[in-house]
PQR file with spaces between the fields and no chain letter, atoms N, CA, C, O and H, PARSE charges and radii, in Angstrom:
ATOM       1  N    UNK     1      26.240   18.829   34.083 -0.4000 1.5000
ATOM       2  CA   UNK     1      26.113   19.108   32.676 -0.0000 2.0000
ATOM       3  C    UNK     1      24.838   18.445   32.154  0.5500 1.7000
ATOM       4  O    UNK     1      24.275   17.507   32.719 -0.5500 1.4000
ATOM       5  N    UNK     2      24.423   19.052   30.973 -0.4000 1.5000
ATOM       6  CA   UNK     2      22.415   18.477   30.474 -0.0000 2.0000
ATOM       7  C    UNK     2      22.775   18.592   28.842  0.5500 1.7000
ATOM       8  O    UNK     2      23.196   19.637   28.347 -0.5500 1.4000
ATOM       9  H    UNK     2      24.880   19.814   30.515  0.4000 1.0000
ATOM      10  N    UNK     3      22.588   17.587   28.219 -0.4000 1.5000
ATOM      11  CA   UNK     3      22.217   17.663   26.439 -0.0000 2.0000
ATOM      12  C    UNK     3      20.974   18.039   26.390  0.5500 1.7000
ATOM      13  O    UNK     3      19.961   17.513   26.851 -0.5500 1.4000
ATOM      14  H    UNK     3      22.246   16.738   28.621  0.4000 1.0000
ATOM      15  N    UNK     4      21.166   19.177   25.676 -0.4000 1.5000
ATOM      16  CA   UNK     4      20.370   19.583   24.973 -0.0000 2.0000
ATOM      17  C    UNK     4      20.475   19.587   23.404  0.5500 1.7000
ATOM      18  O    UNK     4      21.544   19.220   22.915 -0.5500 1.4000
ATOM      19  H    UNK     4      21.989   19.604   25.301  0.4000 1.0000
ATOM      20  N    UNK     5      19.594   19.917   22.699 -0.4000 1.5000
ATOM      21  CA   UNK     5      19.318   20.110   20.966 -0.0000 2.0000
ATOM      22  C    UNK     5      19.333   20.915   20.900  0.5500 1.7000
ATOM      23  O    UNK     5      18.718   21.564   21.745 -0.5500 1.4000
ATOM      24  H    UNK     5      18.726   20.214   23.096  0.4000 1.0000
ATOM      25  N    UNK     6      20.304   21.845   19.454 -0.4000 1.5000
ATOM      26  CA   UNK     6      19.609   22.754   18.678 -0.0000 2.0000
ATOM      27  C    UNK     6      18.914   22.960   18.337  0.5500 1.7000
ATOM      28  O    UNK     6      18.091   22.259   18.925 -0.5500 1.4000
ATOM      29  H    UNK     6      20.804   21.318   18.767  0.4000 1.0000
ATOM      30  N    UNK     7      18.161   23.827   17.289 -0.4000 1.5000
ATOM      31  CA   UNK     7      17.268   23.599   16.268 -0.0000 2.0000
ATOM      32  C    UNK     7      18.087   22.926   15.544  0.5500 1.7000
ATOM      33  O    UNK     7      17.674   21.770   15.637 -0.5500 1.4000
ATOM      34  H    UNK     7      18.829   24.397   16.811  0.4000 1.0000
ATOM      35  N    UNK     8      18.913   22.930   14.939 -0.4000 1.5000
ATOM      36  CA   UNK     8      19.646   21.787   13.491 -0.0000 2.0000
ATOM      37  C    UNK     8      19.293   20.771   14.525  0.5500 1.7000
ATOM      38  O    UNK     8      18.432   19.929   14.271 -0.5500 1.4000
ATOM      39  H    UNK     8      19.249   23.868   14.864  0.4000 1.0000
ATOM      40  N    UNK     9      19.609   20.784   15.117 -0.4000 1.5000
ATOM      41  CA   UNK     9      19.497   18.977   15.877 -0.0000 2.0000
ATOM      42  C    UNK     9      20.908   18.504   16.609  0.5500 1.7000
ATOM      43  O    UNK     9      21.236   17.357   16.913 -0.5500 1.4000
ATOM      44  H    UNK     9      20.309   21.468   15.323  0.4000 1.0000
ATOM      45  N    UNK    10      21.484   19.476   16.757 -0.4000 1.5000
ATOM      46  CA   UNK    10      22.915   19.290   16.849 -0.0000 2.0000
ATOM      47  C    UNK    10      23.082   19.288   18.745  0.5500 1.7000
ATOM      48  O    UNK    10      23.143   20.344   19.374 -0.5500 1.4000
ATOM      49  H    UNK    10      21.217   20.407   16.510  0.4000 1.0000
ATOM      50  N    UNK    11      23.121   18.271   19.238 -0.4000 1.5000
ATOM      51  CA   UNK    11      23.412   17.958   20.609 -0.0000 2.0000
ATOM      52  C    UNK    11      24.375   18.887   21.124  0.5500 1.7000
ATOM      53  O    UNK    11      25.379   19.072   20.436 -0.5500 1.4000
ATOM      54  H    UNK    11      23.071   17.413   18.726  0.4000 1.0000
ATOM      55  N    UNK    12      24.233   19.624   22.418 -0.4000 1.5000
ATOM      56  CA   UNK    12      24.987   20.311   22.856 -0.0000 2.0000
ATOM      57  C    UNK    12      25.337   20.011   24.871  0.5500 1.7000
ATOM      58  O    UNK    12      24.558   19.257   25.454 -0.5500 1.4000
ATOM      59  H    UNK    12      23.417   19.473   22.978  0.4000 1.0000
ATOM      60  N    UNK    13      25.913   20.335   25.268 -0.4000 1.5000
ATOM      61  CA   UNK    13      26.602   19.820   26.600 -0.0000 2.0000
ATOM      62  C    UNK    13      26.579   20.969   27.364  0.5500 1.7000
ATOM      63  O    UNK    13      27.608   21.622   27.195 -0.5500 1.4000
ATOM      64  H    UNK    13      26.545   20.947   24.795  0.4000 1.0000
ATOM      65  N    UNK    14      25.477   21.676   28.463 -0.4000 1.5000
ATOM      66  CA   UNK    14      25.297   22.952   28.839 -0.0000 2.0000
ATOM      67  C    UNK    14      25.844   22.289   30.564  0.5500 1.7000
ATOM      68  O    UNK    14      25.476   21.361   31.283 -0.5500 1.4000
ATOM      69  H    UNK    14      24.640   21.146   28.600  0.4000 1.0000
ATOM      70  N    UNK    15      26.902   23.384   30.650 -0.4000 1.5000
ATOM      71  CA   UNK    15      26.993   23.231   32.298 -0.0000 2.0000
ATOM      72  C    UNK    15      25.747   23.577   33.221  0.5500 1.7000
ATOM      73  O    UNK    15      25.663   24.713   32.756 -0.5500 1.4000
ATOM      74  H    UNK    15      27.201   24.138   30.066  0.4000 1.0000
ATOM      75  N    UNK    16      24.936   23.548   33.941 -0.4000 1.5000
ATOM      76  CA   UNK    16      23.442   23.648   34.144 -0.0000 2.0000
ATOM      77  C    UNK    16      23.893   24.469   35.368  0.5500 1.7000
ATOM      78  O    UNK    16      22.905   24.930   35.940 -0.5500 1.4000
ATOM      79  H    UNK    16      25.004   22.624   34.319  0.4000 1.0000
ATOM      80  N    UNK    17      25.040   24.804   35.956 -0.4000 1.5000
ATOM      81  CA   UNK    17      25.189   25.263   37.148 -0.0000 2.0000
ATOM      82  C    UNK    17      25.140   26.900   36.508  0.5500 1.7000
ATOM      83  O    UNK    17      24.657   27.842   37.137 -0.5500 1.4000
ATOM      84  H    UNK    17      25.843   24.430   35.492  0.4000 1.0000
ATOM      85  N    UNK    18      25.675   26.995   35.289 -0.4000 1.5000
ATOM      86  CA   UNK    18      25.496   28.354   34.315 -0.0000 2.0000
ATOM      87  C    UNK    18      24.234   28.957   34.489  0.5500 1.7000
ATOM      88  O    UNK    18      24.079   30.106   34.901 -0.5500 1.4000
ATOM      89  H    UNK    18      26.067   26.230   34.778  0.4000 1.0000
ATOM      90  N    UNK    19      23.424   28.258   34.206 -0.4000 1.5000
ATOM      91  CA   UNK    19      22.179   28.613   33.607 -0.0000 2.0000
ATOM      92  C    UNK    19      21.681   30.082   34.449  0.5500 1.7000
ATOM      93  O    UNK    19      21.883   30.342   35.635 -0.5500 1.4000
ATOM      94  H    UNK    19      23.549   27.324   33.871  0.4000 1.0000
ATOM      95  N    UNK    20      21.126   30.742   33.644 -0.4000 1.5000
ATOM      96  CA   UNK    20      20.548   32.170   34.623 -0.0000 2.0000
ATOM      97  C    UNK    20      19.010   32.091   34.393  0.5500 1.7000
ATOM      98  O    UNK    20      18.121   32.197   35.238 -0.5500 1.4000
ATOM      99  H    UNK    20      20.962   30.531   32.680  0.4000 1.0000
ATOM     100  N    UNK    21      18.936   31.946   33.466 -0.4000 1.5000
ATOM     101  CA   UNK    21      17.233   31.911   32.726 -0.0000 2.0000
ATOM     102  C    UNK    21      17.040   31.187   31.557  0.5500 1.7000
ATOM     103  O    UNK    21      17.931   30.951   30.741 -0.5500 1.4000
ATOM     104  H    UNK    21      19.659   31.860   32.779  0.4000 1.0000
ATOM     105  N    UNK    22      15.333   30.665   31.428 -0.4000 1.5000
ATOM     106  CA   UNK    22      15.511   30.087   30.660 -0.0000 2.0000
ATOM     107  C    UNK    22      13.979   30.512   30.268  0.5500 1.7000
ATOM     108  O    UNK    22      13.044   30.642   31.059 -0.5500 1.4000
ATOM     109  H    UNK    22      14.609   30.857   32.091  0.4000 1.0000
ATOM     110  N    UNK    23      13.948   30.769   28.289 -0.4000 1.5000
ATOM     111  CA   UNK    23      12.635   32.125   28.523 -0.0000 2.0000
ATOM     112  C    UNK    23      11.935   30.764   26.947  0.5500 1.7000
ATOM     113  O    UNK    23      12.637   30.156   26.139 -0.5500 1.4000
ATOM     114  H    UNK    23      14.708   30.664   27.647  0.4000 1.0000
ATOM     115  N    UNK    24      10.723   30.753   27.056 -0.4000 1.5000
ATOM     116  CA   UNK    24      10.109   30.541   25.792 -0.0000 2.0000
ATOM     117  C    UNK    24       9.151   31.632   24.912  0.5500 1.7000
ATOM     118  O    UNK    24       8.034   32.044   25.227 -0.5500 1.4000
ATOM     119  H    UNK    24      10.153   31.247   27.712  0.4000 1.0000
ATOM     120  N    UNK    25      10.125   32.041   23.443 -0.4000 1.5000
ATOM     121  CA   UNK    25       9.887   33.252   23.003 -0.0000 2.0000
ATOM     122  C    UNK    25       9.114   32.670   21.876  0.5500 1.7000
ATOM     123  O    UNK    25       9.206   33.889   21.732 -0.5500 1.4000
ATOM     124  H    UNK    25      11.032   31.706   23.188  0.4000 1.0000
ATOM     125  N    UNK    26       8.368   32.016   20.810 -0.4000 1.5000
ATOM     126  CA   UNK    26       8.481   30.664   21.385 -0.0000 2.0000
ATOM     127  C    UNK    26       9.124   29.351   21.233  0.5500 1.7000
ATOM     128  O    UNK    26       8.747   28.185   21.349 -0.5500 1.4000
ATOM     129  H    UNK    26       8.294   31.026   20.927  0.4000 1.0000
ATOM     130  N    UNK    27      10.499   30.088   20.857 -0.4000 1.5000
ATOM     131  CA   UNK    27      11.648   29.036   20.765 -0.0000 2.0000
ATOM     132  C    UNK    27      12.165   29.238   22.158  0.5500 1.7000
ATOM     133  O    UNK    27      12.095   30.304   22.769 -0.5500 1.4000
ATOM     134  H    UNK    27      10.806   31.035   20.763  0.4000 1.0000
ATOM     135  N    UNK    28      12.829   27.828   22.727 -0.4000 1.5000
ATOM     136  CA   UNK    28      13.126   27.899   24.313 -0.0000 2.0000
ATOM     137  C    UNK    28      14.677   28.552   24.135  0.5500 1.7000
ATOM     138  O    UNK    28      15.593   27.946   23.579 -0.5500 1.4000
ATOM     139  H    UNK    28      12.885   26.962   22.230  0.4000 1.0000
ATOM     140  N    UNK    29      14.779   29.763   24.654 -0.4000 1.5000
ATOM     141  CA   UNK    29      16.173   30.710   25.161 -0.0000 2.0000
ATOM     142  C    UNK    29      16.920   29.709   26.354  0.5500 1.7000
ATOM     143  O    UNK    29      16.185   29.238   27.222 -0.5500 1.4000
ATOM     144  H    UNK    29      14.035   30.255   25.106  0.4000 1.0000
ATOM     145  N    UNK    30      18.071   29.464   26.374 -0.4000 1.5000
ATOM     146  CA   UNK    30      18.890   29.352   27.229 -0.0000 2.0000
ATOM     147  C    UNK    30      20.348   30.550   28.115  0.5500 1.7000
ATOM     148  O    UNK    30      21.573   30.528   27.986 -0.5500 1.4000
ATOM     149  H    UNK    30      18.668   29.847   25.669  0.4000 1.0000
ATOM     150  N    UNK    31      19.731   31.152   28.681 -0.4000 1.5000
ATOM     151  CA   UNK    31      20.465   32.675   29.043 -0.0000 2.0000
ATOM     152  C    UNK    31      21.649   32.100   29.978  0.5500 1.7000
ATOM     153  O    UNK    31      21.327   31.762   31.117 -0.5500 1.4000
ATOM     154  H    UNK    31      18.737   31.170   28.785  0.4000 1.0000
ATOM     155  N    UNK    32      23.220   31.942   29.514 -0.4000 1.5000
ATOM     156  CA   UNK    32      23.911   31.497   30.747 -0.0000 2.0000
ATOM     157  C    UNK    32      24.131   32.847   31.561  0.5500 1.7000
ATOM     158  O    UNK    32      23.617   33.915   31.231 -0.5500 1.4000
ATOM     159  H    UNK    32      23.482   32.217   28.589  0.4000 1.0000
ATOM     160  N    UNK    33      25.012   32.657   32.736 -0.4000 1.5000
ATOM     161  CA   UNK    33      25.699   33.837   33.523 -0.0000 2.0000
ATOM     162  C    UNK    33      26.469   34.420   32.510  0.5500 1.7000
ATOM     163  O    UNK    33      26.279   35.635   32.454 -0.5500 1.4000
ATOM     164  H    UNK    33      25.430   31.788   33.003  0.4000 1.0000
ATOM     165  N    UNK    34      27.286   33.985   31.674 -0.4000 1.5000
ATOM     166  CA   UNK    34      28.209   34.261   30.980 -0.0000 2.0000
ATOM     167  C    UNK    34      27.897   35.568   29.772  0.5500 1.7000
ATOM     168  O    UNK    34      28.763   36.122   29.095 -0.5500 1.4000
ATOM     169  H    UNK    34      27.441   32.998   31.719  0.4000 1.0000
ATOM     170  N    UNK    35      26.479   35.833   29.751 -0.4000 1.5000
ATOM     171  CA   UNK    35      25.802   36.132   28.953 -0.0000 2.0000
ATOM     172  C    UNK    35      25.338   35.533   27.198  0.5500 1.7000
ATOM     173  O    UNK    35      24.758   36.033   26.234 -0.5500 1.4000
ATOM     174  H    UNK    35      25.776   35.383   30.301  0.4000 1.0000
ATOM     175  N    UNK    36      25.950   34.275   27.498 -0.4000 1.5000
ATOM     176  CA   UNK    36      25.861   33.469   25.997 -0.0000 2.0000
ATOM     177  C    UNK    36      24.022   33.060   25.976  0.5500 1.7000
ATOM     178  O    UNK    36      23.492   33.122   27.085 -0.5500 1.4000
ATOM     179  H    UNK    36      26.421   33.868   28.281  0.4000 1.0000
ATOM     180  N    UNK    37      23.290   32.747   25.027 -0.4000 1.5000
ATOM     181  CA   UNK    37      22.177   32.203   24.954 -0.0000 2.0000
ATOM     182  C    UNK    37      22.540   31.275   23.913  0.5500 1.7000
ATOM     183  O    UNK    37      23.537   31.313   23.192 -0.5500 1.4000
ATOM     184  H    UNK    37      23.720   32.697   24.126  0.4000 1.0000
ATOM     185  N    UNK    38      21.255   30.128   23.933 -0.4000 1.5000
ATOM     186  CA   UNK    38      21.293   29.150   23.034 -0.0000 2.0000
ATOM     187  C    UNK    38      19.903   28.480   23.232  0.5500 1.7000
ATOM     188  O    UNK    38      19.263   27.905   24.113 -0.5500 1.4000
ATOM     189  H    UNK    38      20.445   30.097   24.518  0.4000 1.0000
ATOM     190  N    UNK    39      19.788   28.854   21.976 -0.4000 1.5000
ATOM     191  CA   UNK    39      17.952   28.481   21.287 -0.0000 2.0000
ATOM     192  C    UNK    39      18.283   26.607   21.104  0.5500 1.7000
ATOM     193  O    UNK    39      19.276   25.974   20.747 -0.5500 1.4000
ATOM     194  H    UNK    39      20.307   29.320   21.260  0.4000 1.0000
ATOM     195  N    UNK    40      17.110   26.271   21.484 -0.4000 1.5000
ATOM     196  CA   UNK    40      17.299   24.934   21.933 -0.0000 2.0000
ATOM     197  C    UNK    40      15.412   24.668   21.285  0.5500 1.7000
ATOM     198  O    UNK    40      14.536   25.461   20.938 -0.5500 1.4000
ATOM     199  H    UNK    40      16.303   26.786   21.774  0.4000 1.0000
ATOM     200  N    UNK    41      15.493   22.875   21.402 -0.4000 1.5000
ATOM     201  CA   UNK    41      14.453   22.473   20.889 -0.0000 2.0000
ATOM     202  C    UNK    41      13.270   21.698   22.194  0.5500 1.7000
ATOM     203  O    UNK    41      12.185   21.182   21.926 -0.5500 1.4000
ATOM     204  H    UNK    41      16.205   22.231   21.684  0.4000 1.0000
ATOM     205  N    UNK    42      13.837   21.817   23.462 -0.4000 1.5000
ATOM     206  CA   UNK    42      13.665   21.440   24.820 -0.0000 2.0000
ATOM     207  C    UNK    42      12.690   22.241   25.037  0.5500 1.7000
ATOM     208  O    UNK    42      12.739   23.349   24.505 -0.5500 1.4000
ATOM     209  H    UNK    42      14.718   22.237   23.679  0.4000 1.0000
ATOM     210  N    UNK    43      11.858   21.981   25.652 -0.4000 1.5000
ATOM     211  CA   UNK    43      10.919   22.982   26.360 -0.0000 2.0000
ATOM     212  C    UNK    43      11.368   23.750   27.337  0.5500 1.7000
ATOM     213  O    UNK    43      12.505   23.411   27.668 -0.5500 1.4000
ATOM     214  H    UNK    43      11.818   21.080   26.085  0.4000 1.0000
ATOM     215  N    UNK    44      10.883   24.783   28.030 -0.4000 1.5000
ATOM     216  CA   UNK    44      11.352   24.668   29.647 -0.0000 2.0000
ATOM     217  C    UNK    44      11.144   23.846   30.459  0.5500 1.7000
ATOM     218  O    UNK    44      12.051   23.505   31.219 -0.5500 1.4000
ATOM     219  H    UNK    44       9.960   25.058   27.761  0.4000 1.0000
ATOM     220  N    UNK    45       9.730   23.220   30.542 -0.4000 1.5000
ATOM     221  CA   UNK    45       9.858   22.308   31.327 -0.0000 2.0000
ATOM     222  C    UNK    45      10.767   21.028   31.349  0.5500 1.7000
ATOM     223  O    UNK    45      11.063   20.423   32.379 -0.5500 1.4000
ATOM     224  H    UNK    45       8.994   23.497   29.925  0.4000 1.0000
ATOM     225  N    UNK    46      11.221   20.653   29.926 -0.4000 1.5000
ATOM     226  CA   UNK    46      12.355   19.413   30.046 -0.0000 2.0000
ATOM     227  C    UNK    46      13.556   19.840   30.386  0.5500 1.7000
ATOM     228  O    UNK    46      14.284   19.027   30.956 -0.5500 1.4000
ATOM     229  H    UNK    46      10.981   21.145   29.089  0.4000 1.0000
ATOM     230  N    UNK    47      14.103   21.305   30.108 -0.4000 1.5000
ATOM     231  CA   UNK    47      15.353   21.697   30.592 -0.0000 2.0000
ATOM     232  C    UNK    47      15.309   21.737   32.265  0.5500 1.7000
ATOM     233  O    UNK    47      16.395   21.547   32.813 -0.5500 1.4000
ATOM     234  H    UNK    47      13.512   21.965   29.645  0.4000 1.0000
ATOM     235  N    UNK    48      14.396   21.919   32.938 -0.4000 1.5000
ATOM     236  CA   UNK    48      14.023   22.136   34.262 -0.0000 2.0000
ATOM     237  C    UNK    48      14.225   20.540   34.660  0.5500 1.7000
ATOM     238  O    UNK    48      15.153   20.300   35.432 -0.5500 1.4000
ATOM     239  H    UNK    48      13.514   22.073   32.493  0.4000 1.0000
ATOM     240  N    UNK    49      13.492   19.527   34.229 -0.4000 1.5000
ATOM     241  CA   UNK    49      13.458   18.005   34.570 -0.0000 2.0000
ATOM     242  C    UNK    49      15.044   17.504   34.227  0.5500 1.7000
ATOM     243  O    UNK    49      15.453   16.415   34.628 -0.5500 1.4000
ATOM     244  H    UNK    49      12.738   19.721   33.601  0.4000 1.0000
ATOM     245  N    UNK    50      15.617   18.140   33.687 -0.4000 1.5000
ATOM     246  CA   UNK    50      17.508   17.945   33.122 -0.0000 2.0000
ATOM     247  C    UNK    50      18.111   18.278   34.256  0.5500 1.7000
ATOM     248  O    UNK    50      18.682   17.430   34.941 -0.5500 1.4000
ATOM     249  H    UNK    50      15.285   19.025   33.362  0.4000 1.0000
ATOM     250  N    UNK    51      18.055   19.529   34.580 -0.4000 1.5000
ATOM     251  CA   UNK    51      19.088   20.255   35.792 -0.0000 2.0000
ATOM     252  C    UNK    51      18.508   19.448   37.033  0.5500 1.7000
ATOM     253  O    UNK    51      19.410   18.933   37.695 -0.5500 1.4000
ATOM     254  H    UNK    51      17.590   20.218   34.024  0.4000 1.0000
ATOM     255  N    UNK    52      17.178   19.202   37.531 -0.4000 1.5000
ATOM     256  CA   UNK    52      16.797   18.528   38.496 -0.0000 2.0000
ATOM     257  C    UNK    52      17.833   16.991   38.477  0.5500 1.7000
ATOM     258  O    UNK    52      18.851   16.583   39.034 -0.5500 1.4000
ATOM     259  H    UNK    52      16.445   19.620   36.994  0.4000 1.0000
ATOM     260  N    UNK    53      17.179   16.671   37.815 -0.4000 1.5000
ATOM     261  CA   UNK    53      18.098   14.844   37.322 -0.0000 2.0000
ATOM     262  C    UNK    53      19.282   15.310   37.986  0.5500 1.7000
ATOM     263  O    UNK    53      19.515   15.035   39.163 -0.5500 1.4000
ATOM     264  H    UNK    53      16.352   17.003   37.362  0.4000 1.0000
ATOM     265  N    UNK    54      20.312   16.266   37.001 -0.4000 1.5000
ATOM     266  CA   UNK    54      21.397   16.113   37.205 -0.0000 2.0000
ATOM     267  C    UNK    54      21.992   16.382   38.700  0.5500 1.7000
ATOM     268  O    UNK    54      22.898   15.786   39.284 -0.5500 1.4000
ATOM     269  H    UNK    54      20.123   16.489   36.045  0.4000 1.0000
ATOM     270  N    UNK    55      21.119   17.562   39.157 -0.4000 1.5000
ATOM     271  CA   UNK    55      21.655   17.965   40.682 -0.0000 2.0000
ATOM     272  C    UNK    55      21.207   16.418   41.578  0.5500 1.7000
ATOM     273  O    UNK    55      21.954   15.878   42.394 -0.5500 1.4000
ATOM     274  H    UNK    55      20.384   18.045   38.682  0.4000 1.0000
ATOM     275  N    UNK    56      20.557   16.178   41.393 -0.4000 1.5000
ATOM     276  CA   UNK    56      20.003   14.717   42.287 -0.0000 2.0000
ATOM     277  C    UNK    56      21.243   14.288   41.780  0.5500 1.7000
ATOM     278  O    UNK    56      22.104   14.759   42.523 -0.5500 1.4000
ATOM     279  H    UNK    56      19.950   16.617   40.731  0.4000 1.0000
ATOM     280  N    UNK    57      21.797   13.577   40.813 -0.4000 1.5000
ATOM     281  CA   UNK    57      22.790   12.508   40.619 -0.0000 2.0000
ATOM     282  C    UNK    57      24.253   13.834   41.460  0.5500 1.7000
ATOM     283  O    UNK    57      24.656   13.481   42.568 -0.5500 1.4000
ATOM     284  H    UNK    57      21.097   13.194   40.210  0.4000 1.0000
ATOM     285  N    UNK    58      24.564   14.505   41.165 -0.4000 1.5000
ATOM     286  CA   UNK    58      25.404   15.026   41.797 -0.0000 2.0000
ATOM     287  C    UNK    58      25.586   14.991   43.556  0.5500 1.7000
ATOM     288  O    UNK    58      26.665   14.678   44.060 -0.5500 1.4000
ATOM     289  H    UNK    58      24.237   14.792   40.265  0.4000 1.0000
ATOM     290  N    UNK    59      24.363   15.360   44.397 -0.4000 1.5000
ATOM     291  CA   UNK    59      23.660   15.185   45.587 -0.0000 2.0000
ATOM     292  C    UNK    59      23.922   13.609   45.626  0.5500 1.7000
ATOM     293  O    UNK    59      24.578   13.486   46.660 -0.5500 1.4000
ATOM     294  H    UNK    59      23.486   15.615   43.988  0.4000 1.0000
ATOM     295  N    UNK    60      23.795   12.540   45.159 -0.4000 1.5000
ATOM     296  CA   UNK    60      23.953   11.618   45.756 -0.0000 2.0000
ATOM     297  C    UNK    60      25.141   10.719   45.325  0.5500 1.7000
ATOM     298  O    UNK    60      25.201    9.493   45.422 -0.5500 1.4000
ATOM     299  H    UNK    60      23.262   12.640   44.319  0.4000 1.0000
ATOM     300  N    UNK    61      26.230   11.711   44.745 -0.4000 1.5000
ATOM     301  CA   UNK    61      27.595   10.734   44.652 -0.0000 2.0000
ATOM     302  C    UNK    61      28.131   11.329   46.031  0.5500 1.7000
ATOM     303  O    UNK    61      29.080   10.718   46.522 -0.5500 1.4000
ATOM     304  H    UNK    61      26.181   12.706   44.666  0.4000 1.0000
ATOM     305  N    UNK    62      27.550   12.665   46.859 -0.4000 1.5000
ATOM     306  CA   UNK    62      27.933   13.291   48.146 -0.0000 2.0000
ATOM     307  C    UNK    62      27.716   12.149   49.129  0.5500 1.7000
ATOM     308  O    UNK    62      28.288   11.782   50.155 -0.5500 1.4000
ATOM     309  H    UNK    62      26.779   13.161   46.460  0.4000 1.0000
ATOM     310  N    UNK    63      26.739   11.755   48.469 -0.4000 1.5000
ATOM     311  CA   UNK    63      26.106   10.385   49.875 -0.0000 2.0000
ATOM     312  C    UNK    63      26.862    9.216   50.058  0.5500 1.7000
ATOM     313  O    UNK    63      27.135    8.628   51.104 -0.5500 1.4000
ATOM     314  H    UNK    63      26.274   12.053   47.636  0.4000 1.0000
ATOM     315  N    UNK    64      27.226    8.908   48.643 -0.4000 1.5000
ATOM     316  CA   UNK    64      28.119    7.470   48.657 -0.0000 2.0000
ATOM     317  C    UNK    64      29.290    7.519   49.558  0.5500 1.7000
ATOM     318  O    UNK    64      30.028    6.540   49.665 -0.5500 1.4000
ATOM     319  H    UNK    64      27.004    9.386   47.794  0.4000 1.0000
């Protein structure tokens, strides 16, 4: 899971394993599988540095 911002500013909790695409129109789109989107204040590149983080921390509770 990755917080992200709205535009209001309103913190949100995206399962990142969802994610299908992620488009800058030039507000950053969040496209799940589900077909839901959610306009966010993240760039792509910080949503990209989020899901990375998180799969690493996931990948290494496998290790422990």
């Amino acid at each position: 899971m990755i917080e992200v911002t709205r535009l209001k500013g309103t913190k949100i909790i995206i399962n990142a394993e969802l994610i299908e695409m992620i488009e800058e129109t030039p507000d950053t789109v969040i496209s799940l599988t589900s077909g839901k989107k959610y306009i966010v204040s993240e760039s792509g590149k910080e949503i990209i540095d989020l899901v990375v983080d998180y799969k690493r921390k996931i990948h290494s509770l496998g290790l422990e």
